[in-house]
C-alpha positions in Angstrom: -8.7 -12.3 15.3 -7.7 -15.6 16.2 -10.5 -15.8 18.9 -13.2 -16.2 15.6 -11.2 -17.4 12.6 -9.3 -20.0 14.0 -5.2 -20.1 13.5 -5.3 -20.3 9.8 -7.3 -17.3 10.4 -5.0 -15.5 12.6 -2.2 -16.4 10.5 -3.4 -15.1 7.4 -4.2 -12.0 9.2 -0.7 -11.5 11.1 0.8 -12.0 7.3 -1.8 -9.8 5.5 -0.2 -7.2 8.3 2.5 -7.7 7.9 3.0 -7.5 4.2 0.4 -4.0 4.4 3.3 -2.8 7.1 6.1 -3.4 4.6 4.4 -1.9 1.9 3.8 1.1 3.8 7.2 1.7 5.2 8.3 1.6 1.4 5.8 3.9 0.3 6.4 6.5 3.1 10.4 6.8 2.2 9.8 6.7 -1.4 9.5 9.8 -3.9 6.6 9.8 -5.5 3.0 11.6 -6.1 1.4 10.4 -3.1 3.7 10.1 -0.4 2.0 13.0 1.5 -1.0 11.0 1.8 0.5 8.1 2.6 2.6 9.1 5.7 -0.6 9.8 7.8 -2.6 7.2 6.7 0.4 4.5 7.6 1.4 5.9 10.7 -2.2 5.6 11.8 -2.0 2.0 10.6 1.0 1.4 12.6 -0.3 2.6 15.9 -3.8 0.6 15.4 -1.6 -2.8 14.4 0.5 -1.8 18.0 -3.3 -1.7 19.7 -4.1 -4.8 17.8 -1.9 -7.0 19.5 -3.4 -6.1 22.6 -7.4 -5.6 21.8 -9.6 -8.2 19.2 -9.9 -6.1 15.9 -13.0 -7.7 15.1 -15.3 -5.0 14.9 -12.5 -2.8 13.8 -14.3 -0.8 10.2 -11.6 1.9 10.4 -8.8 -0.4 10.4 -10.0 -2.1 7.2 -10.4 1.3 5.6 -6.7 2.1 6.9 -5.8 -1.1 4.8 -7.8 -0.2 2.0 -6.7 3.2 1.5 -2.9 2.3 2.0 -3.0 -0.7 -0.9 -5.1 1.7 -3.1 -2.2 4.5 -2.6 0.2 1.4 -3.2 -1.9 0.8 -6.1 -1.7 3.9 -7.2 1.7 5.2 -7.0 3.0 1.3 -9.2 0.1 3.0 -11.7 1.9 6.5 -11.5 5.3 4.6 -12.6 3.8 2.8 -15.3 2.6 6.1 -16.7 6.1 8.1 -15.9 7.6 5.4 -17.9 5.5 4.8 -21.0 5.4 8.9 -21.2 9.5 8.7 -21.4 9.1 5.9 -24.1 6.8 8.4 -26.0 8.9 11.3 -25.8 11.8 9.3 -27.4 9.9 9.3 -30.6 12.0 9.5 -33.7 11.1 11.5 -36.5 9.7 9.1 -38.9 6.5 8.0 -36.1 8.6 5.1 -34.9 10.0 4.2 -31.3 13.5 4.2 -30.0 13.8 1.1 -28.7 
């Protein structure tokens, strides 16, 4: 990546890898909705970031789908929380219509 986008290119790249590394490691040892998904899809990801350092990812499509899907699961499972949360809120509903707060 460097070869073609210069080192602010390569740079942003390393840390965009990085931080989609992190986020999968957190996603694959949390509880949640979509971990089953999420264990393939960043263990592929892990291995093709290993083959990165070795071979240009320029032409790489299946890489940036590996990113995509992993920050759309990471997406998806902050979005799961919001819901399990808001549904708690709405089962602590007192009698007269009004929240517990």
């Amino acid at each position: 990546m460097p070869a073609t986008s210069g080192w602010i290119g390569g740079l942003s790249f390393f840390a965009f890898s990085a931080s989609a590394l992190f986020v999968g490691w957190r996603l694959v040892f949390r509880r949640g909705p979509y971990q089953t998904e999420v264990i393939p899809v960043w263990s592929c990801l892990v291995v093709q970031m290993v083959q990165a350092l070795q071979i240009d990812t320029d032409h790489w499509h299946h890489l940036n789908l590996l990113f995509g899907l992993l920050f759309g699961f990471a997406a998806a499972d902050r979005m799961a929380g919001i819901v399990r949360v808001r549904g708690s809120a709405a089962e602590r509903r007192l009698d007269d219509g009004s929240f517990e707060m």
